[in-house]
KOLPA-368032 format. One line per 2 residues: number of its first residue (from 1); their letters; for each residue x, z, y of C-alpha. Coordinates in pm, 1 decimal, always signed. Each point is the difference from the previous one (the first is absolute). Layout:
NUM = a = X,Z,Y ~ ...
***
This chain:
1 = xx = -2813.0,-4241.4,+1560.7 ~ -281.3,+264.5,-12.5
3 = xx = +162.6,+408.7,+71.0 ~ -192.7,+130.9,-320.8
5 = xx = +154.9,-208.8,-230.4 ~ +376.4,-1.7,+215.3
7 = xx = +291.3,+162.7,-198.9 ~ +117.7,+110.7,+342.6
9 = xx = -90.1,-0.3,+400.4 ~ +178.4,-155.9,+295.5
11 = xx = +253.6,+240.5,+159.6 ~ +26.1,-146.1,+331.8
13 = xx = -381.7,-114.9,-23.5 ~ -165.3,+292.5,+131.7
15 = xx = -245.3,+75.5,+311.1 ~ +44.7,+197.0,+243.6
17 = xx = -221.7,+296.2,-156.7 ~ +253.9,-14.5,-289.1
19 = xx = -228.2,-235.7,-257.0 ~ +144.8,-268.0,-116.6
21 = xx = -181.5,-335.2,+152.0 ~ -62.4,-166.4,-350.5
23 = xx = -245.9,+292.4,-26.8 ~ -175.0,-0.7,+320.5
25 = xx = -393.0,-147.0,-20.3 ~ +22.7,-389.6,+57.2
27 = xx = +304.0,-18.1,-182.3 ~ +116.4,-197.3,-302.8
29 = xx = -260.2,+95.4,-181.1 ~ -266.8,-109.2,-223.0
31 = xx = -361.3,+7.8,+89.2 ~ -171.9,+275.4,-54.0
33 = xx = +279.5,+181.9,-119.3 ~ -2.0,+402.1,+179.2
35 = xx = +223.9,-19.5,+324.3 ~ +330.6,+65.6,-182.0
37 = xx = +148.5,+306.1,+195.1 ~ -280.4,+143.4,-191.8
39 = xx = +68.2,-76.5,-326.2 ~ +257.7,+235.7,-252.6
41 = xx = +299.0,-167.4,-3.8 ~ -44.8,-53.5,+411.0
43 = xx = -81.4,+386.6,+70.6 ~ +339.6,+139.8,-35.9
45 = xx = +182.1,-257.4,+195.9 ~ -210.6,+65.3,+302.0
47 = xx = +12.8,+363.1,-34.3 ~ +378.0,+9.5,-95.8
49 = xx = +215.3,+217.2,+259.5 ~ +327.7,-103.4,-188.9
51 = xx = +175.1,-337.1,+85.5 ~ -65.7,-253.0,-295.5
53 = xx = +320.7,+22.7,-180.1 ~ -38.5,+307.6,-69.4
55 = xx = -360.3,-35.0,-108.8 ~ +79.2,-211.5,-235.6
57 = xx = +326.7,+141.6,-106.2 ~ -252.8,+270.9,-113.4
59 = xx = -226.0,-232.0,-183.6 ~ +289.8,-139.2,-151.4
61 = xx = +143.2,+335.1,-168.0 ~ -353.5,+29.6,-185.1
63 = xx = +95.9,-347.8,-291.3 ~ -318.7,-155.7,-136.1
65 = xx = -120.3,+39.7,-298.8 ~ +205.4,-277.4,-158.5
67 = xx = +309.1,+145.5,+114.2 ~ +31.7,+280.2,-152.9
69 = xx = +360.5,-66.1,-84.9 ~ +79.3,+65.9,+376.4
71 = xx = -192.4,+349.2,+34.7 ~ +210.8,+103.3,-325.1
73 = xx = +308.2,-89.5,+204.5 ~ -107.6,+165.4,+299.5
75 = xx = -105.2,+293.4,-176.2 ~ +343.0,-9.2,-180.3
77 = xx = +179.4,-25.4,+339.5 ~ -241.5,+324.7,+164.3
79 = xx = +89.6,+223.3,-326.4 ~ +380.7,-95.6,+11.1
81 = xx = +20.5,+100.9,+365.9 ~ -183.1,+298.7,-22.1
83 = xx = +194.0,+136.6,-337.2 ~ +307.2,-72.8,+174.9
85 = xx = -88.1,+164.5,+342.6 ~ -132.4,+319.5,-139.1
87 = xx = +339.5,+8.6,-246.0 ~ +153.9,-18.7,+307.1
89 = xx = -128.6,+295.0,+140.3 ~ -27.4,+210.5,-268.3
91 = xx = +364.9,-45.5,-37.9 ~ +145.0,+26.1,+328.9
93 = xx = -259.3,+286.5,-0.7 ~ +210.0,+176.6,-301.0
95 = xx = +316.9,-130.2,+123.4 ~ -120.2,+224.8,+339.9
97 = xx = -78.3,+282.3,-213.4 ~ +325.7,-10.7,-156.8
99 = xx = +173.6,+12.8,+299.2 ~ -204.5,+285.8,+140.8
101 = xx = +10.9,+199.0,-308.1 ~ +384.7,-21.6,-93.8
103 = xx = +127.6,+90.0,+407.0 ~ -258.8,+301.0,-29.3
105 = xx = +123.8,+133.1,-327.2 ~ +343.6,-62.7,+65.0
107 = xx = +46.5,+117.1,+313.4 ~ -256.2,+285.5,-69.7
109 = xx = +294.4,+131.6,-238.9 ~ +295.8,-139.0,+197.8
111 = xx = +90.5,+0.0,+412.4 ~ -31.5,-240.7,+222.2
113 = xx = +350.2,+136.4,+118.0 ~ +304.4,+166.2,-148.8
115 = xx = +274.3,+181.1,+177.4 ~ +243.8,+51.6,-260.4
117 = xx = +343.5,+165.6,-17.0 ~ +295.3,-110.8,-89.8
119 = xx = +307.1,+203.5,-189.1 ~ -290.8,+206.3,-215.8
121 = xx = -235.2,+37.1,+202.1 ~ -122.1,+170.4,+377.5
123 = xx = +86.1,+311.3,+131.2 ~ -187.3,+13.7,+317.1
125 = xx = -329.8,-155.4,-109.3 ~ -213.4,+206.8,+265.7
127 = xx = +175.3,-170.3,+309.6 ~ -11.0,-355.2,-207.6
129 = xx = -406.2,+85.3,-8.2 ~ -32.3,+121.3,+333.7
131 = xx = +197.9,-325.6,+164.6 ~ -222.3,-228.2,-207.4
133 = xx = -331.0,+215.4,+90.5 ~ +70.3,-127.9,+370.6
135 = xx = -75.5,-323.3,-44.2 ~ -352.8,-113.3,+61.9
137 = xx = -91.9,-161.1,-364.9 ~ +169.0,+277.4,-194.7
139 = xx = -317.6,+218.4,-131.3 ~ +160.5,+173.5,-235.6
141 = xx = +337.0,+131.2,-143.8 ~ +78.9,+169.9,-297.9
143 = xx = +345.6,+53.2,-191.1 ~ +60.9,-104.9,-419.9
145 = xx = +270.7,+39.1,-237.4 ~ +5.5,-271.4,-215.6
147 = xx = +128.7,+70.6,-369.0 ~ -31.5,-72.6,-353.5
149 = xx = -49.9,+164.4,-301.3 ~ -79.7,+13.8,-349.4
151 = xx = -375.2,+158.5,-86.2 ~ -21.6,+235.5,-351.2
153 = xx = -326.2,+100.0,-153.1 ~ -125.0,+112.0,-348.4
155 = xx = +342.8,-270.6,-149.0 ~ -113.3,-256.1,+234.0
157 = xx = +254.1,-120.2,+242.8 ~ -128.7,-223.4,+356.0
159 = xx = +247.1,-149.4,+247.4 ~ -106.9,+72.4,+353.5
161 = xx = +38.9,-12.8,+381.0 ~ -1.1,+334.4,+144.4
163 = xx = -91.1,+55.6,+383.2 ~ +32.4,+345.4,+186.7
165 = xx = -232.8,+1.5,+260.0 ~ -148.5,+256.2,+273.0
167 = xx = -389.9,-18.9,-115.8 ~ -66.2,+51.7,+355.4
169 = xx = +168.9,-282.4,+153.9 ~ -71.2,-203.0,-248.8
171 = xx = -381.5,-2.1,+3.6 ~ +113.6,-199.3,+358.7
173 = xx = +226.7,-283.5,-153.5 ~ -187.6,-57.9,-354.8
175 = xx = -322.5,+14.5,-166.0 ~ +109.2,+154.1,-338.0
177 = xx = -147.0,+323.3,+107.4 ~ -359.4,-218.0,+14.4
179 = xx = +78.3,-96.2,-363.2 ~ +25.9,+296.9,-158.2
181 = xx = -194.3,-42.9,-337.1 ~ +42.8,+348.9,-127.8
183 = xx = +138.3,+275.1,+210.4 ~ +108.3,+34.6,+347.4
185 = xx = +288.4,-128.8,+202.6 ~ -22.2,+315.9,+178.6
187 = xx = +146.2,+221.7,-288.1 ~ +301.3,-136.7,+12.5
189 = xx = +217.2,+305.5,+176.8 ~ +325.0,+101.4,+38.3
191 = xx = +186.6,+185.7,-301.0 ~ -362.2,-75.6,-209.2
193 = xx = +179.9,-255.2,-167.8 ~ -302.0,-215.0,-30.1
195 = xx = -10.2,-381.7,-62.8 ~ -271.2,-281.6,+86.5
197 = xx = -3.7,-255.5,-292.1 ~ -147.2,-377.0,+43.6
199 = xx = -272.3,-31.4,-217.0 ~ +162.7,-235.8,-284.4
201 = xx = +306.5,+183.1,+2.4 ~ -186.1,+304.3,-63.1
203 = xx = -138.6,-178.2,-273.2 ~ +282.4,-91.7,-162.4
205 = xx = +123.5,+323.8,-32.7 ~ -305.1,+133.6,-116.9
207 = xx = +6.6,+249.8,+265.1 ~ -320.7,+193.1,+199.9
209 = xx = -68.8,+240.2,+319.8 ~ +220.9,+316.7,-76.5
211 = xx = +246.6,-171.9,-215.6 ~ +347.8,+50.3,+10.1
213 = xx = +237.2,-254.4,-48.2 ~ +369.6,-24.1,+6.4
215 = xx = +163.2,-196.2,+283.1 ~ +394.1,-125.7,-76.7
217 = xx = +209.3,-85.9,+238.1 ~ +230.8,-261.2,-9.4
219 = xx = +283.4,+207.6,+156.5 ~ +129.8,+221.9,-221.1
221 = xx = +183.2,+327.7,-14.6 ~ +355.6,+67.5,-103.1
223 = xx = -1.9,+256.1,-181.6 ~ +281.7,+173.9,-233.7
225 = xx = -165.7,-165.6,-316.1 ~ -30.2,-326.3,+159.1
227 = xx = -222.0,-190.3,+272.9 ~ -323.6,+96.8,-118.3
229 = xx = -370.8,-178.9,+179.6 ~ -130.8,+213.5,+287.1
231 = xx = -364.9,+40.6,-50.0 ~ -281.5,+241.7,+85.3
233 = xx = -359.7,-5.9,-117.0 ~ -299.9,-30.5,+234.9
235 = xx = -379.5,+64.0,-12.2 ~ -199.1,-273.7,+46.0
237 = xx = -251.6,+75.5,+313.4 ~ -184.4,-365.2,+8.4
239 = xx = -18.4,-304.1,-66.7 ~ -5.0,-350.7,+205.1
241 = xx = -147.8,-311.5,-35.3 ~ +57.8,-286.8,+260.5
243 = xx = -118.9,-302.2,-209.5 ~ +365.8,-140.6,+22.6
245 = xx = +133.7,+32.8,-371.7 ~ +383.3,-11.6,+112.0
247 = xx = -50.6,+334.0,+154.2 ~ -298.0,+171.0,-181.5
249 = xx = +246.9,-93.5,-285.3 ~ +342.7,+114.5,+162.1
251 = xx = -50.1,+175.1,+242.9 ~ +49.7,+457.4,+57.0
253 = xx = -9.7,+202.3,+295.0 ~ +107.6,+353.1,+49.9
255 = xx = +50.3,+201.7,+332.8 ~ +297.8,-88.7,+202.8
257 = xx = +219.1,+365.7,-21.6 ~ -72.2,-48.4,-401.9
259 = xx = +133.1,-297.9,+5.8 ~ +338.8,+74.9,+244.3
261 = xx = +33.3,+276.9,-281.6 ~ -2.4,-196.5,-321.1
263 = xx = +231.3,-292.8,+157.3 ~ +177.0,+258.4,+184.0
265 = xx = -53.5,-180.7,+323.6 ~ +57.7,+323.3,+228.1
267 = xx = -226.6,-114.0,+327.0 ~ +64.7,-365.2,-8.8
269 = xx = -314.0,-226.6,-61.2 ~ +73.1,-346.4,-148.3
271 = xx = -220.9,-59.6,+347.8 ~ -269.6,-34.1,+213.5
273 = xx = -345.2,-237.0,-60.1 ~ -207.4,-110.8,+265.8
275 = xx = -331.0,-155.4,+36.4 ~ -128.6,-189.1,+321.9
277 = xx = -312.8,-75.7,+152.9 ~ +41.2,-390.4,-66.3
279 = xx = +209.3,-57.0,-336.1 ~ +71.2,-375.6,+92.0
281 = xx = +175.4,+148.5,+293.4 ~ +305.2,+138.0,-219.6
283 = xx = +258.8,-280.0,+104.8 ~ -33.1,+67.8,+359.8
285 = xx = +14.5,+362.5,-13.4 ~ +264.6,-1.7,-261.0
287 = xx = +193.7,-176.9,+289.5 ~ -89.3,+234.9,+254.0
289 = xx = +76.2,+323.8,-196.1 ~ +333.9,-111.5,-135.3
291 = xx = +187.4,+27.7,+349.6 ~ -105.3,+325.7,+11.7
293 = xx = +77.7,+200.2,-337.6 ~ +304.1,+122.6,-83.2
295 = xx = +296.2,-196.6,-175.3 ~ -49.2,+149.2,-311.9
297 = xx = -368.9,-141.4,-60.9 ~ -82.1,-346.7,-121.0
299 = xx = -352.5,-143.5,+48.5 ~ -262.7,-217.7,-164.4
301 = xx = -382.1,-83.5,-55.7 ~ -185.7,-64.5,-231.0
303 = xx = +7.7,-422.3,+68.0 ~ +379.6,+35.5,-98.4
305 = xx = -77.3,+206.3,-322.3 ~ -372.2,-147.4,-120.2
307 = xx = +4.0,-280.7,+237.5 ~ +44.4,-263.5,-332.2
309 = xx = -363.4,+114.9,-174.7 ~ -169.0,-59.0,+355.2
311 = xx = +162.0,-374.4,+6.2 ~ -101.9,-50.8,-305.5
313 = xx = -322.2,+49.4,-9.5 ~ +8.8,-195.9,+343.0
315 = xx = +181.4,-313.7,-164.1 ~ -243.6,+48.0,-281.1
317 = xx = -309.2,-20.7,+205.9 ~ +113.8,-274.9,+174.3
319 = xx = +99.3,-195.7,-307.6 ~ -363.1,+112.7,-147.4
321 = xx = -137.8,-158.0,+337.7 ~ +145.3,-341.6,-80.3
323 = xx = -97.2,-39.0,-359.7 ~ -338.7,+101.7,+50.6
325 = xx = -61.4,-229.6,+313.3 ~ +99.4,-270.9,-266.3
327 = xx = -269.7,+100.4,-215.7 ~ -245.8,-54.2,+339.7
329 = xx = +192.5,-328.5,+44.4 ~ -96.8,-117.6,-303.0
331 = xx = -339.3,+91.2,+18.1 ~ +12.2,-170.6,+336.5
333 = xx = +114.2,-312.3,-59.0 ~ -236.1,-33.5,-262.5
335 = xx = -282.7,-88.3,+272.6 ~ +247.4,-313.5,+27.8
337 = xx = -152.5,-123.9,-313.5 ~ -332.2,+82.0,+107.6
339 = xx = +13.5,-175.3,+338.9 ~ +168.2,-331.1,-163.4
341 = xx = -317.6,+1.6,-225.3 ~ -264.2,+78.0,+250.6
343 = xx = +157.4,-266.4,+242.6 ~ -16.8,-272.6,-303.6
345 = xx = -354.4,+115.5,-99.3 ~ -113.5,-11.4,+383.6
347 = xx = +112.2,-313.8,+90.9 ~ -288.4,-220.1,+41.7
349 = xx = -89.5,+312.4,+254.9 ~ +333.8,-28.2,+155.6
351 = xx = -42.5,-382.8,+91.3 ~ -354.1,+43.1,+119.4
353 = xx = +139.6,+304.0,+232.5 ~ +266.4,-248.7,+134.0
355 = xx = -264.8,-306.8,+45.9 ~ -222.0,+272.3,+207.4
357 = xx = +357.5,+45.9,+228.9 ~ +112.3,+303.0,-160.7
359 = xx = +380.1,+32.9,+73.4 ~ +256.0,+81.9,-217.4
361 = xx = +80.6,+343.5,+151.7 ~ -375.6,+102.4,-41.2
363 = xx = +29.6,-179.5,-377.0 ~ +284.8,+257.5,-40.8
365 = xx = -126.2,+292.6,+110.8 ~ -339.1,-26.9,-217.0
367 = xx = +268.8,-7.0,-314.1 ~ +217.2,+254.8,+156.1
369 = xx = -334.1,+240.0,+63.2 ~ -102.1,-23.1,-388.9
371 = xx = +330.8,+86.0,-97.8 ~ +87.1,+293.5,+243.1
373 = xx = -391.7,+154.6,-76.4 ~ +161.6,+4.7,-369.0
375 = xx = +303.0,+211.3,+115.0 ~ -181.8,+241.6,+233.3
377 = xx = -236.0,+69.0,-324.2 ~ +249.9,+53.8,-233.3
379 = xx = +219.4,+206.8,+246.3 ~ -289.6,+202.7,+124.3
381 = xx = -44.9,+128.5,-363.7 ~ +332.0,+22.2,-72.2
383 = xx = +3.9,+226.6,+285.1 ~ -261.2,+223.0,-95.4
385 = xx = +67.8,-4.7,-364.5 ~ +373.9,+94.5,+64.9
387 = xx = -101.8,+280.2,+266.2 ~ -225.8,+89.2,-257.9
389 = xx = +268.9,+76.4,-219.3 ~ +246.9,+113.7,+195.1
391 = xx = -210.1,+298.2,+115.5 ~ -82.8,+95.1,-348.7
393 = xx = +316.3,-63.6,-199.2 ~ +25.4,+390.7,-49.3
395 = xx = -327.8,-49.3,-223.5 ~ +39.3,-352.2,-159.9
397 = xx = +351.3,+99.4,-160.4 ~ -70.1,+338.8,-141.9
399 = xx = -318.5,-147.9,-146.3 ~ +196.5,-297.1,-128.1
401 = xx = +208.9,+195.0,-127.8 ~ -203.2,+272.2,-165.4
403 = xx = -198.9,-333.6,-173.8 ~ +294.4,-165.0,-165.6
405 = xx = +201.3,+303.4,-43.0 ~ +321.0,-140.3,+188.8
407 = xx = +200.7,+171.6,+260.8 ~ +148.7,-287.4,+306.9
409 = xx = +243.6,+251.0,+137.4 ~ +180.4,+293.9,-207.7
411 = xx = +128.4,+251.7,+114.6 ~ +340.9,+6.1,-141.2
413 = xx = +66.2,-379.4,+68.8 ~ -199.0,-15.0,+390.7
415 = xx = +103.9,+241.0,+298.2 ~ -405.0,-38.8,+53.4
417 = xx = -219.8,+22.0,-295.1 ~ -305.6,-99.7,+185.6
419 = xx = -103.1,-320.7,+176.8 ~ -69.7,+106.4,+331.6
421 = xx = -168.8,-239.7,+294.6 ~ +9.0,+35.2,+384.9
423 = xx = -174.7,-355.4,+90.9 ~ +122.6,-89.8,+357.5
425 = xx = -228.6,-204.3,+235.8 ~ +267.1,-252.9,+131.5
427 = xx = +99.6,-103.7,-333.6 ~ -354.4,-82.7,-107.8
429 = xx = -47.5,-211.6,+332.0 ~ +338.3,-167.8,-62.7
431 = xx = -86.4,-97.5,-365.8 ~ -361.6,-164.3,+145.7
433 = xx = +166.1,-173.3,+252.8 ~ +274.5,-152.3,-223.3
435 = xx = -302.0,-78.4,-245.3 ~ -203.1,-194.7,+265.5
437 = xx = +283.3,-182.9,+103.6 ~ +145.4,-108.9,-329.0
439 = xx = -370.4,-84.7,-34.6 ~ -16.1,-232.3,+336.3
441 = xx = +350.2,-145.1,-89.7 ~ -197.1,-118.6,-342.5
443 = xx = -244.7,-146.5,+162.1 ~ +184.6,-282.0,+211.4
445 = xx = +120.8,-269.7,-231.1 ~ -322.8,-75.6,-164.8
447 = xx = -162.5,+32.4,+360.9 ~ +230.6,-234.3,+85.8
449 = xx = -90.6,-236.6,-247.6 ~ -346.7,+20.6,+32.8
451 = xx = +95.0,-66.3,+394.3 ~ +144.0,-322.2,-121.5
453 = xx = -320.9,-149.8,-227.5 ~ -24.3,-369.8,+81.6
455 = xx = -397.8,-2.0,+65.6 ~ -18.6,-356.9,-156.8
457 = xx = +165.5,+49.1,-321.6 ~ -190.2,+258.7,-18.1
459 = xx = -344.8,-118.7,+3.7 ~ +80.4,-334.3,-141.0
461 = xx = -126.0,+108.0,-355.9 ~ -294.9,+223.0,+144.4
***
């Protein structure tokens, strides 16, 4: 058996400076053939740090020429693990985004805390403030009536929420005032009778900065001709936009002693917001405030009255997570097929291994090497494709979008009408890792069976 014309080397037949002994001068060799840990084939085994398996595990992924069947395969299996890995994280990326994006808006417009009073409303909403400004979250405090009404302009007619608010205070529990699109929260005084509209509902009505529409009541007035609609117009001073249709759409806000005058509130407040340095703290200082107010106040956070959106976009991302990894165990388990060909084509090269006394654990890790290498490949693109992606998803839509002339998210069916992104660093390591396993976990049955290649039967037709 001459090394230059070998299909493989001995791995247990090697010198003690690492060459195998078949290629050492003086061995089996013909004469005047070049000492053989000299020759091509001989180089890289003497100068090869890794153990053999994985050498040739690495030979192995590279098919001959007359195997191109098998390099499809693999190729299939490296572009089905990648797609699905970089799906992955562009999705949970969006899902992310979602989440971000809907607890900012929302809770930009509502409180992370409401001290509300019962029997129409709360009297003493200064000494409700100041007991909840004592404890160490609370950063701000601000009161609200809470009311609605019917919005008239130019014979067009808008249902609406209507919130008094101190501007002042307010600026510390919401981020409206940030919004403003036209206008400024500012103008809205005392007696001015002014009025903030959200940017759709303003719309809607047809109304702009400086005009005057006609608020109505639901209370009415008894009067000696009948019950007739309380209402009183109001200049429009600004306009809002929060990118949250439900209240750019639905949403007014007028100064708090306007408002106690049109609903005829006296001094009572429907209550008192509150904001808090951590917002996922809201539970526990919910509990801790609630011994402490009087009995006349009820109390509750924003988990109690938007909690649902949050879980569902939670559920949803986890339900995403599942599907998807499907996709990447499809993909995976593809490199099943490859191996169970690449073990039949490499037979002859599996029973000379085993003659040399190659054992069965080294036979299955050369198999297991060529399969994993395909799996790290496909997830290391994956990865960078799908960070790619992630990081630029506020360009690839719009331009998708603007090409085909679609819109994915409108605004009167979405609370967000944009896909936003916020890519997160232990989700991306999570979805490699659960790639290269699923990858590994492919590669043991037909590592196995290569493992279990009767060296006789084998050769017998060789």
């Amino acid at each position: 058996m001459q090394c230059c014309t070998d299909r493989v080397h001995s791995a247990t037949s090697r010198g003690a400076d690492g060459i195998p002994i078949a290629c050492k001068s003086g061995s089996r060799r013909d004469a005047g053939r070049p000492a053989l840990a000299e020759c091509g084939v001989c180089k890289p085994h003497a100068r090869a740090v890794l153990p053999f398996e994985y050498f040739i595990g690495l030979r192995y992924t590279r098919a001959k020429r007359r195997n191109h069947f098998i390099s499809f395969i693999s190729m299939t299996s490296m572009a089905g693990i990648a797609l699905g890995v970089a799906a992955l994280i562009v999705v949970l990326s969006v899902m992310n985004g979602f989440q971000q994006e809907l607890r900012s808006r929302i809770l930009g417009v509502a409180a992370h805390i409401q001290l509300v009073g019962f029997d129409g409303g709360l009297a003493d909403w200064q000494k409700v403030s100041e007991i909840a400004r004592r404890h160490p979250q609370v950063i701000g405090a601000a009161p609200y009536i809470n009311a609605q009404a019917l919005l008239s302009f130019d014979q067009t007619v808008q249902g609406a929420l209507v919130r008094g608010v101190l501007p002042d205070l307010e600026y510390t529990v919401a981020d409206i005032g940030r919004k403003m699109k036209a206008g400024r929260f500012s103008d809205l005084r005392p007696g001015a009778f002014g009025i903030v509209l959200g940017s759709e509902l303003a719309r809607n009505l047809g109304a702009r900065l400086g005009d005057k529409v006609t608020v109505i009541a639901p209370q009415g007035m008894v009067t000696a001709a009948g019950v007739l609609p309380r209402l009183k117009q109001f200049r429009v001073v600004g306009i809002f936009e929060v990118g949250m249709y439900e209240y750019d759409s639905g949403l007014a806000i007028m100064d708090l002693a306007d408002a106690q005058k049109l609903y005829r509130m006296g001094d009572r407040v429907t209550g008192v917001r509150l904001k808090l340095k951590d917002m996922f703290d809201a539970p526990r200082v919910v509990r801790e405030l609630a011994p402490t107010m009087p009995d006349n106040v009820y109390l509750t956070d924003w988990t109690r009255s938007h909690g649902n959106f949050f879980r569902a976009v939670q559920i949803e991302k986890r339900v995403m997570f599942i599907i998807l990894t499907l996709i990447v165990a499809v993909a995976a388990f593809n490199i099943v097929s490859t191996l169970v060909m690449a073990v039949t084509d490499k037979q002859a090269d599996i029973a000379i291994l085993r003659t040399l006394g190659a054992s069965p654990g080294s036979i299955m890790k050369l198999f297991i090497v060529q399969g994993t290498l395909i799996g790290v490949i496909g997830t290391l693109i994956g990865v960078i494709g799908g960070v790619t992606l992630a990081l630029n998803i506020d360009v690839v839509v719009p331009f998708i979008e603007h090409t085909f002339g679609v819109q994915f998210l409108a605004k009167d069916v979405y609370y967000i009408s944009e896909l936003p992104s916020e890519l997160k660093m232990s989700d991306v390591v999570t979805i490699a890792l659960v790639s290269l396993g699923l990858s590994l976990v492919a590669t043991i049955y037909p590592s196995y069976r290569a493992s279990r290649v009767n060296p006789a039967a084998a050769l017998r037709y060789e």
